[in-house]
C-alpha positions in Angstrom: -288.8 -96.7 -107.9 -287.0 -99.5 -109.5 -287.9 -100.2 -113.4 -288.6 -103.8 -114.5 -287.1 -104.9 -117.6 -290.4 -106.0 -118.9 -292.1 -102.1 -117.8 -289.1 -100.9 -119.6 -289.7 -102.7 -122.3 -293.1 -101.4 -122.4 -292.3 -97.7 -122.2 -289.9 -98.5 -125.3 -293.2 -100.1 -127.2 -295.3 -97.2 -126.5 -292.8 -94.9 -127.7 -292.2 -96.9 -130.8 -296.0 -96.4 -131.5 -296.6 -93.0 -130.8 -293.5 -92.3 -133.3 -295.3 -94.3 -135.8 -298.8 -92.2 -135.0 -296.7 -89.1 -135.6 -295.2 -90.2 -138.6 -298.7 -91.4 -140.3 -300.4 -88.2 -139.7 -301.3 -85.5 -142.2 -300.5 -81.7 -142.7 -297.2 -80.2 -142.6 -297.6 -80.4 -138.0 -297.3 -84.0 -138.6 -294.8 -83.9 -141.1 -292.9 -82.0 -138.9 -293.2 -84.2 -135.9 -292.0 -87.4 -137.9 -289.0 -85.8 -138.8 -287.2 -84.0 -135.6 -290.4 -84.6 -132.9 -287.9 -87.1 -131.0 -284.9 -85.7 -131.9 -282.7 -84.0 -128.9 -279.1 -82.6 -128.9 -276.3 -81.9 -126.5 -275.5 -78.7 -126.8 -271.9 -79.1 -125.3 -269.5 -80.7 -125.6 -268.2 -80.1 -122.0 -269.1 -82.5 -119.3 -272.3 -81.7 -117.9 -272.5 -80.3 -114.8 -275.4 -80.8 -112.4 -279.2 -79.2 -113.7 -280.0 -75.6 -112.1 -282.1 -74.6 -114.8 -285.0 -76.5 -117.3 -286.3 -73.8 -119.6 -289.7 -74.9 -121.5 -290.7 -72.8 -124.3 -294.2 -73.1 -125.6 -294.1 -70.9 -128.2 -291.0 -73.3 -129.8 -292.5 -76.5 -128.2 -288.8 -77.4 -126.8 -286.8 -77.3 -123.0 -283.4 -76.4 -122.8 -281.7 -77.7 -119.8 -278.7 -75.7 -118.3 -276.2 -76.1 -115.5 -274.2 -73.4 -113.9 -272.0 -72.9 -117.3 -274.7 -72.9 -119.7 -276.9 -74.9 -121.6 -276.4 -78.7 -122.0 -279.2 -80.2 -123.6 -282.0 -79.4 -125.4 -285.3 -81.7 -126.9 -288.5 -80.8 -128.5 -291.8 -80.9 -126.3 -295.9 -81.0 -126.3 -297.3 -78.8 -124.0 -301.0 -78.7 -123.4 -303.3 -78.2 -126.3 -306.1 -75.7 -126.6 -308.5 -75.5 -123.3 -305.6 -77.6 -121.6 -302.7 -75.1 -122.0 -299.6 -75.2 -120.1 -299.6 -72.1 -117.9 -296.6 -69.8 -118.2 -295.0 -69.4 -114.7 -292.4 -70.3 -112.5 -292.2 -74.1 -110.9 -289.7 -76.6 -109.6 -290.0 -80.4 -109.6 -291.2 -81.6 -106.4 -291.5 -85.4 -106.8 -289.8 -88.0 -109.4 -291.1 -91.3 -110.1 -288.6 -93.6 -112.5 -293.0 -95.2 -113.2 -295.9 -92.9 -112.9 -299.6 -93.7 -114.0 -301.9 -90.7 -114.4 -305.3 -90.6 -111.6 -307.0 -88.2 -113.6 -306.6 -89.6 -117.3 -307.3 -93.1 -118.0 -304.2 -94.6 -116.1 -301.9 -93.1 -118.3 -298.8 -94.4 -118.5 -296.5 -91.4 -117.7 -292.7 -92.5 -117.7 -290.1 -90.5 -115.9 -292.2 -88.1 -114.6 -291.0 -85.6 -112.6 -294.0 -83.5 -111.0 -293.6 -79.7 -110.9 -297.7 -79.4 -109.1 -299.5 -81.7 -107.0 -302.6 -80.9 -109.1 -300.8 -83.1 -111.4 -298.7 -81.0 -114.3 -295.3 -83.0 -115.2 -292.1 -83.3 -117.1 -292.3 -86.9 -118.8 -291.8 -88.8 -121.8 -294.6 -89.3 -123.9 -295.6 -89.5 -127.3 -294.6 -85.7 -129.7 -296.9 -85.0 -132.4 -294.6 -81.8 -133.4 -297.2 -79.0 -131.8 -299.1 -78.3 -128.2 -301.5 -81.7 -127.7 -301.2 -83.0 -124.3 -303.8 -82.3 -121.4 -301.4 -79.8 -119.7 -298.3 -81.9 -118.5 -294.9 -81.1 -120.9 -294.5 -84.0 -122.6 -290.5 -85.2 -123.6 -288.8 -88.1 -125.6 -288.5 -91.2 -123.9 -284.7 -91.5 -124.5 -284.3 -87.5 -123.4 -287.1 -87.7 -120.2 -285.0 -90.9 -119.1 -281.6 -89.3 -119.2 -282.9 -85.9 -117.5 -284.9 -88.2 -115.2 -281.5 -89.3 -114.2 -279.7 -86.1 -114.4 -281.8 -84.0 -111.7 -283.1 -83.8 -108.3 -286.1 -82.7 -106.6 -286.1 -78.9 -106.3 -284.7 -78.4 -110.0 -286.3 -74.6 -111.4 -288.4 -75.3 -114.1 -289.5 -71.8 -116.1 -292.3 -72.2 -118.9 -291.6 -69.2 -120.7 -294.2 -68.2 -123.4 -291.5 -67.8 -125.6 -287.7 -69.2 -125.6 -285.4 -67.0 -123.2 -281.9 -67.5 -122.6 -280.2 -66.3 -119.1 -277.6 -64.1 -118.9 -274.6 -63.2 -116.4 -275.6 -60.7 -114.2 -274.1 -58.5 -111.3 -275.9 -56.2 -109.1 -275.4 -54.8 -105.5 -279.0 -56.2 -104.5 -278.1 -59.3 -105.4 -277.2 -61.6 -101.8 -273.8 -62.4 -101.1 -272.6 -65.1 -98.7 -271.5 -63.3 -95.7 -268.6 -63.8 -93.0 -270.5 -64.8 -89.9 -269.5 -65.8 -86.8 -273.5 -66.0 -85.2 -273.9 -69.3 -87.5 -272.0 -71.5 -85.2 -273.3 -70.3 -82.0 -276.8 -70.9 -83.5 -275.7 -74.1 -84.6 -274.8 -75.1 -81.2 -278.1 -73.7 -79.9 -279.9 -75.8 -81.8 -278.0 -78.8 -81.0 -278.5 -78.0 -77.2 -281.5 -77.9 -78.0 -282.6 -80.8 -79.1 -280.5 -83.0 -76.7 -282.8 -80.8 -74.2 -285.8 -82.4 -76.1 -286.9 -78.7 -77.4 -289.1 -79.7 -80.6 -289.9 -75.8 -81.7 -288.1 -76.3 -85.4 -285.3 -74.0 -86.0 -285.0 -73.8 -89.6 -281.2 -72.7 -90.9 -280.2 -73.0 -87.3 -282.3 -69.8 -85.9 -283.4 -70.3 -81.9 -287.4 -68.7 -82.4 -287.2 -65.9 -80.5 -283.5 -64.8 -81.3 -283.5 -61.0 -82.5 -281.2 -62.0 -85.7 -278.8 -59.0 -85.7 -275.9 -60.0 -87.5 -273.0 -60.8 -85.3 -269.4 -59.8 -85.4 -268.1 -61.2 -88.5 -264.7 -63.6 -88.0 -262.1 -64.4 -90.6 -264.6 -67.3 -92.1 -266.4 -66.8 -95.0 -270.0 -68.2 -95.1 -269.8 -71.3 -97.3 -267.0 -72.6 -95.5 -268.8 -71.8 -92.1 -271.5 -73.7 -93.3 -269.4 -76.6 -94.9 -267.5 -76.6 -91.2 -270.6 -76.9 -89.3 -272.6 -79.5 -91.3 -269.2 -81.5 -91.3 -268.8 -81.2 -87.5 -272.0 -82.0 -87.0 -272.0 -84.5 -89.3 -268.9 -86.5 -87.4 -270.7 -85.9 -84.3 -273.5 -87.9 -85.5 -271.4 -90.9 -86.4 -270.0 -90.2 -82.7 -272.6 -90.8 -80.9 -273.8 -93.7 -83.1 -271.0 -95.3 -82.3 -271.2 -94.8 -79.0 -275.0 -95.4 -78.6 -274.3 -99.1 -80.3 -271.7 -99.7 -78.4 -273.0 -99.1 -74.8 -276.0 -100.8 -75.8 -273.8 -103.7 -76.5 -271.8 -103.3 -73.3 -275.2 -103.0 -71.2 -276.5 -106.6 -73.7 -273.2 -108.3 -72.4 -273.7 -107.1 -68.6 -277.4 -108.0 -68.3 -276.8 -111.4 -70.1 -274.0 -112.0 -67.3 -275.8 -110.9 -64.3 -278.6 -113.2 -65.9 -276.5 -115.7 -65.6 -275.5 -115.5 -62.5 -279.1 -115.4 -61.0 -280.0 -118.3 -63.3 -277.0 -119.6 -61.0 -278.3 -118.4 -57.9 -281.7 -120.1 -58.6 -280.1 -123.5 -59.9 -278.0 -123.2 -56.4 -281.2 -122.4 -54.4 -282.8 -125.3 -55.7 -280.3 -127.7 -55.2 -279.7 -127.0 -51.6 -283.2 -127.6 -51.4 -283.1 -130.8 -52.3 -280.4 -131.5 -50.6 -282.0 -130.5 -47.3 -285.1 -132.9 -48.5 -282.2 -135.5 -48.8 -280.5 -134.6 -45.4 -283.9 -134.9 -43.6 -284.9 -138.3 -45.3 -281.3 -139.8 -44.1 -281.7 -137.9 -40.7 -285.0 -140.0 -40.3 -283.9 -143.0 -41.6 -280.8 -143.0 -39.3 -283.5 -142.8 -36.8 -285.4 -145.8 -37.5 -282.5 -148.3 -38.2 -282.0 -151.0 -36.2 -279.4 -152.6 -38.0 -275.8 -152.0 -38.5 -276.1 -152.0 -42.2 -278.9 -149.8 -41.7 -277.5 -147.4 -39.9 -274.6 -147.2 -42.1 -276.2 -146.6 -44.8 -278.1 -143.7 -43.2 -274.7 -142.1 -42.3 -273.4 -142.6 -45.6 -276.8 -140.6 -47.3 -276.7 -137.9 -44.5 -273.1 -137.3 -45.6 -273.8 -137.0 -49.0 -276.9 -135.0 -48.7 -274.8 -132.4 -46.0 -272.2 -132.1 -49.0 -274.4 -131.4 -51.2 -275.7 -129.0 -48.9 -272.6 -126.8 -48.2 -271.6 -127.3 -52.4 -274.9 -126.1 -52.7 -274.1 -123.1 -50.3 -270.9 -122.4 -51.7 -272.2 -122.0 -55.3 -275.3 -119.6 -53.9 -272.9 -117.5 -52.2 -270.6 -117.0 -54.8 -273.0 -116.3 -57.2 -274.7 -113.9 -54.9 -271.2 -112.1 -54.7 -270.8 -112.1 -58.2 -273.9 -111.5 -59.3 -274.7 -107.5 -57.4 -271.7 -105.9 -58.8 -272.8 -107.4 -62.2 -276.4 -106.4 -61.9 -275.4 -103.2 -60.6 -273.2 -102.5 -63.6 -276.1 -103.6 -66.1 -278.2 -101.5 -64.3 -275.6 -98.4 -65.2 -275.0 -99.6 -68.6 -278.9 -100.0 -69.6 -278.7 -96.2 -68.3 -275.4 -95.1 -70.6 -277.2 -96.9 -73.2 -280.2 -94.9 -72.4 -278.3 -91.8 -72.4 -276.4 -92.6 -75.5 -279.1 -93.1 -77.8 -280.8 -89.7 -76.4 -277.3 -88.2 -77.9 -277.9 -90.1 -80.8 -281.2 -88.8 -81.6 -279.5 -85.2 -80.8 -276.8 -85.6 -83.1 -278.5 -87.1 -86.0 -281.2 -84.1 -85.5 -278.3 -81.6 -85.0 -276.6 -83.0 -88.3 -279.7 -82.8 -90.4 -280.4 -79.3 -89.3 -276.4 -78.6 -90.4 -277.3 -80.2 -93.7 -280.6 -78.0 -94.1 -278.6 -75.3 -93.9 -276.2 -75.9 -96.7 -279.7 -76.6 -99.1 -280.4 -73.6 -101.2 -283.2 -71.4 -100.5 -285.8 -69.6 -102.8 -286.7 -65.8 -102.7 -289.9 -64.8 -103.6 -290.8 -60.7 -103.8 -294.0 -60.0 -105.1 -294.9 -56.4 -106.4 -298.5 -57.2 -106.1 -298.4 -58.1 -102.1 -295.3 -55.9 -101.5 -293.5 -58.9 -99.2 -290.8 -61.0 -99.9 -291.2 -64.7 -98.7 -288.2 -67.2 -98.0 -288.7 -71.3 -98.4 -285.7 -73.6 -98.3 -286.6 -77.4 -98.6 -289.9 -76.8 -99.6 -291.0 -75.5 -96.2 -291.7 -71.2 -95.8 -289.5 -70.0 -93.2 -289.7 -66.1 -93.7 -292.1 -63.3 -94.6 -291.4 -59.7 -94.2 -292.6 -56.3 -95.9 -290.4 -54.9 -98.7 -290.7 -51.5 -100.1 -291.3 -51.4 -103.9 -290.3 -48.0 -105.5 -293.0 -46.8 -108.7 -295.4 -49.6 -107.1 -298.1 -49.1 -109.3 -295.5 -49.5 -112.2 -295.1 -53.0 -114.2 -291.8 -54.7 -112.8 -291.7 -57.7 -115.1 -290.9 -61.5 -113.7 -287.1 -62.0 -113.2 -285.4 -65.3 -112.4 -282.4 -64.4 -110.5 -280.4 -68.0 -110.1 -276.9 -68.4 -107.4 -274.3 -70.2 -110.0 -271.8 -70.9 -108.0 -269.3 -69.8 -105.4 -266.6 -67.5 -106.3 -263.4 -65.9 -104.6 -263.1 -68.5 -102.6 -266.8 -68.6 -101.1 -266.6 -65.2 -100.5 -269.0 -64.3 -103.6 -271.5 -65.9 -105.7 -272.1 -65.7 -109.6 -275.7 -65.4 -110.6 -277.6 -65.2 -113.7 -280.9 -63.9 -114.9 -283.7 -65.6 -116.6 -287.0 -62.9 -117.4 -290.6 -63.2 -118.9 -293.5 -61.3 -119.1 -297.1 -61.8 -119.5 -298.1 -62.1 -123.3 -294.7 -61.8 -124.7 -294.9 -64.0 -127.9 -298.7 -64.6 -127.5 -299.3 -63.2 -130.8 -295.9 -64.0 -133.0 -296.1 -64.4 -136.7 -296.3 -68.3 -135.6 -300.1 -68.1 -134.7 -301.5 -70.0 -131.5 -299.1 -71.5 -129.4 -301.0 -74.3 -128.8 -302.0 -74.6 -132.3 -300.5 -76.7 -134.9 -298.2 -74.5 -137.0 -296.3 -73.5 -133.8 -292.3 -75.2 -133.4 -291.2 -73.9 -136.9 -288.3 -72.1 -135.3 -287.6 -74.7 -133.0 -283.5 -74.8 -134.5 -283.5 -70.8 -133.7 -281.8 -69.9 -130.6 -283.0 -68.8 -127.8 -282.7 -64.6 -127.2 -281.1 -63.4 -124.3 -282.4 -61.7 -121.3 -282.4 -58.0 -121.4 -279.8 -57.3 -118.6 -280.6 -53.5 -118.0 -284.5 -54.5 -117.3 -283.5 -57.2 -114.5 -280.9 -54.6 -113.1 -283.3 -51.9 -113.2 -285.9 -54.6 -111.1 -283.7 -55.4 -108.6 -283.1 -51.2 -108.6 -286.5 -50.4 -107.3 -286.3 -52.8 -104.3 -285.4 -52.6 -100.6 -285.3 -55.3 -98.6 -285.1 -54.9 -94.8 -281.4 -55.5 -93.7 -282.5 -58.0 -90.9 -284.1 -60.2 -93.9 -281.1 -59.5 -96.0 -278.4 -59.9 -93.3 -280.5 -63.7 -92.8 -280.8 -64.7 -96.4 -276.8 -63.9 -96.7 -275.6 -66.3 -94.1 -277.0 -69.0 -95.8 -277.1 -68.2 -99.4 -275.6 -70.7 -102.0 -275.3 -72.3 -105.3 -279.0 -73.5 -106.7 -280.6 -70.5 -104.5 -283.0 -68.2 -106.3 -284.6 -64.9 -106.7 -287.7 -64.3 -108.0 -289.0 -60.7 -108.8 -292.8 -60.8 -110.1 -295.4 -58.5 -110.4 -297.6 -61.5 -109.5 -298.6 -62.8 -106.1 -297.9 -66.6 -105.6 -300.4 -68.7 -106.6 -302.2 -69.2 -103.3 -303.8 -73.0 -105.5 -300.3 -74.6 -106.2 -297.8 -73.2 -103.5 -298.1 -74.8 -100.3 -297.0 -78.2 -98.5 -294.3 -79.8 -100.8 -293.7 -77.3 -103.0 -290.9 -74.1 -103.9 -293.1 -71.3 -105.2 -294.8 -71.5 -108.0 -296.1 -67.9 -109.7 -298.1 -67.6 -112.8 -298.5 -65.1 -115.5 -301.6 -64.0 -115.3 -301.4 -62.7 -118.9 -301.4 -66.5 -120.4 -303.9 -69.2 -120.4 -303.9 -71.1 -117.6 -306.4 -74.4 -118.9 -303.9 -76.9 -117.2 -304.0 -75.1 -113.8 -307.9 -74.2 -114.2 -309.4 -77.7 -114.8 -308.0 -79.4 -112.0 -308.8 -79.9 -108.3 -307.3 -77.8 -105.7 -304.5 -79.9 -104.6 -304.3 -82.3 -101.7 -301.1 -82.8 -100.1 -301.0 -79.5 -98.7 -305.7 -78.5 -97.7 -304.7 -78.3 -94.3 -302.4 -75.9 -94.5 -302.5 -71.8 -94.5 -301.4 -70.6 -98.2 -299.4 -67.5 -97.8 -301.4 -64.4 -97.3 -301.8 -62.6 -94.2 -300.2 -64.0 -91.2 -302.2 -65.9 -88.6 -299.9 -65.0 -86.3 -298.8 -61.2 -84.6 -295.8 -59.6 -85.7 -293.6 -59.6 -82.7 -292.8 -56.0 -81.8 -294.7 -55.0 -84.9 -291.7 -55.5 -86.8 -291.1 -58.0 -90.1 -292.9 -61.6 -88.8 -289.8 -64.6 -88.9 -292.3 -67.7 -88.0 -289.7 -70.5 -88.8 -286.2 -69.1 -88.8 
């Protein structure tokens, strides 16, 4: 949504204000807040790479931001206050609006906001008292919300951590790696075939429904560029056939206008002869009646004319007549290429798109809870199978396993590890997180993740290979894996969003007091499938 300057201008005012609130309150909170509530710092010097990562911490009321090299920026925050708390969990953002007015609190203004759950918890500037105070959103400042605003896209991870956590570099054999495949093309093309057939079944990260999914023999290509290939092929086939469609529909324009033409012709022809004949018999009579020379000559002189008229008449039928079949004929073929054409079109453009959706990253969800592990990739589910969960009735933790970026020339991926668990800084020498004494070791940095514990996670996991082998071919940088003791929260994951999971250790006020979402009543939340397993085996209802 476009900003006016005199919105803008607004924001700026209301900002100005809040800072001035802050700054006139009492107690050491307030003090606080009018000294470094708005500050926020780059934390490298580097150019910034694209956001994989926003970090809140409520316990330090601040969110660090990183890409796939580390942290970039970081800016203090107010999460929700007593009753309204921020829950601790696992989100992305799901929609960004540049101006945003809150439905359930006054018609609050709400710059920058970038929604992480339809029930209406956000990233977005607002005023920063220096402790927990809003009504459950994560409130930013205005100069730090518009710059990230501008920074990320929909589908950013967003982890509010009831403490500050850093991730770490980590390697592990469970971890997916892109693999060499040669199957992804010759689904590709199956779905491309498929929809110039006018087969609507979606086949999400080019899977036919139906198609067994054993891994194919692997060729010389390695995944990303497989992937890269396709989407580009595809892509180029798209422009193709909109070439082509606009310019047979042009073609079959130009024929139709000439063959109307040449009937227009025909009927101007038609009509003259016609009159001509009604001349023709007028003279004919008069010639009849005359009794005088002069008469009569005149009379010859107007039957001339009117049989001249006659045969031009004739002459210009006929040859628009011969003319005008081929040219209807050939309109008749190009209204049909054109036809044809734009069916491609349609094809193409649906083939590329389905190329593209391949390339996005997807999200890995394995819940010890449930024992499954669920699959979405552009906020839609496209796999649920049964995993096996060694020590199941043993705490795993919540681990945040995030793709980096390629390495060995596509043939590998570097990930890194983000983890949490329920009540982990709940009761820190700081007091209540959403009271006001917390933030006083907002300037400490953040500790790292305990490496061992996510290895040891990932240890204690086996995923089928037919869900592995699938989540491979299309793995890439931005995709996750999220290890949780907890199930998904069957409120907030649905239509629109990536999953979003919960601690159930923490308060959860700002998830509590509001209204089971909208966007997505209709649908099924994940749970037991409301369809049969095929062959009683691992149920793949989208890819």
């Amino acid at each position: 949504m476009q900003i006016t300057p005199e919105r803008r201008l607004a924001h700026l005012a209301i900002a100005a204000i809040a800072a001035l609130l802050a700054t006139t309150d009492t107690g050491p909170a307030a003090a606080r807040g009018g000294r470094d509530s708005n500050r926020e710092e780059v934390v490298q010097s580097r150019p910034l790479g694209a956001p994989l990562l926003a970090i809140v911490a409520l316990g330090e009321q601040r969110v660090t931001i990183y890409d796939a090299d580390g942290k970039i920026l970081r800016a203090p925050v107010s999460t929700g206050r007593n009753g309204y708390e921020t829950p601790a969990g696992i989100y992305s953002v799901i929609q960004k609006e540049v101006e945003h007015y809150s439905n359930l609190y006054d018609d609050a203004s709400m710059p920058f906001m970038q929604r992480i759950t339809w029930s209406g918890i956000a990233l977005h500037a607002g005023p920063l008292p220096g402790y927990a105070a809003s009504h459950g959103c994560i409130r930013m400042p205005h100069g730090f919300a518009e710059r990230l605003f501008d920074l990320t896209t929909v589908g950013l991870r967003v982890i509010v951590a009831p403490s500050d956590v850093a991730p770490v570099a980590i390697t592990h054999s469970a971890l997916f790696k892109p693999m060499p495949v040669s199957s992804t093309i010759a689904r590709a093309t199956q779905a491309s075939e498929a929809a110039t057939s006018g087969n609507a079944t979606a086949m999400r990260l080019g899977v036919a429904p139906g198609e067994s999914g054993a891994t194919q023999p692997a060729d010389s290509t390695t995944q990303p560029q497989t992937l890269r290939s396709i989407a580009a092929a595809k892509s180029a086939e798209a422009q193709a056939a909109i070439r082509k469609a606009e310019e047979t529909r042009l073609i079959a324009g130009r024929l139709s206008l000439e063959a109307g033409r040449l009937m227009k012709a025909q009927r101007v022809a038609a009509i003259a002869k016609a009159r001509a004949e009604t001349q023709l018999t007028g003279a004919e009579r008069a010639l009849e009646a005359a009794t005088s020379p002069e008469a009569k000559e005149r009379a010859e002189q107007a039957k001339t004319k009117a049989q001249a008229k006659i045969a031009e008449a004739q002459a210009k039928f006929d040859a628009a007549q011969t003319e005008a079949q081929p040219k209807a004929d050939a309109a008749a073929q190009a209204r049909e290429e054109a036809k044809a054409a734009e069916a491609a079109r349609v094809a193409a453009v649906n083939a590329a798109k389905q190329a593209a959706n391949t390339m996005a990253p997807v999200s890995v969800f394995i819940s010890r809870q449930t024992q499954r592990l669920y699959v979405r990739q552009n906020f839609q589910p496209v796999l649920e199978t049964p995993v096996t969960i060694r020590d199941a009735d043993k705490p795993i933790g919540t681990h945040i396993y995030t793709a980096l970026d390629y390495t060995n020339g596509g043939a590998d991926v570097r990930w890194s590890v983000v983890s949490m668990y329920a009540g982990h800084g709940k009761d820190s020498e700081h007091g209540s997180r959403a009271g006001p004494h917390r933030g006083a070791d907002r300037d400490a940095e953040a500790p790292a993740t305990d490496a061992s514990s996510a290895q040891a996670a990932l240890g204690r996991i086996d995923i089928p290979e037919e869900a592995r082998a699938r989540i491979s071919e299309v793995v890439s940088p931005g995709s996750s894996l999220i290890v949780s003791d907890e199930p998904l929260n069957s409120k907030e994951t649905g239509k629109g969003t990536d999953f979003i999971v919960l601690l159930s250790g923490e308060p959860q006020g700002g998830i509590k007091i509001r209204r089971r979402p909208e966007p997505w009543s209709g649908d099924r939340p994940y749970g037991r499938s409301r369809y049969p397993y095929y062959g009683g085996g691992p149920f793949f209802f989208q890819w």
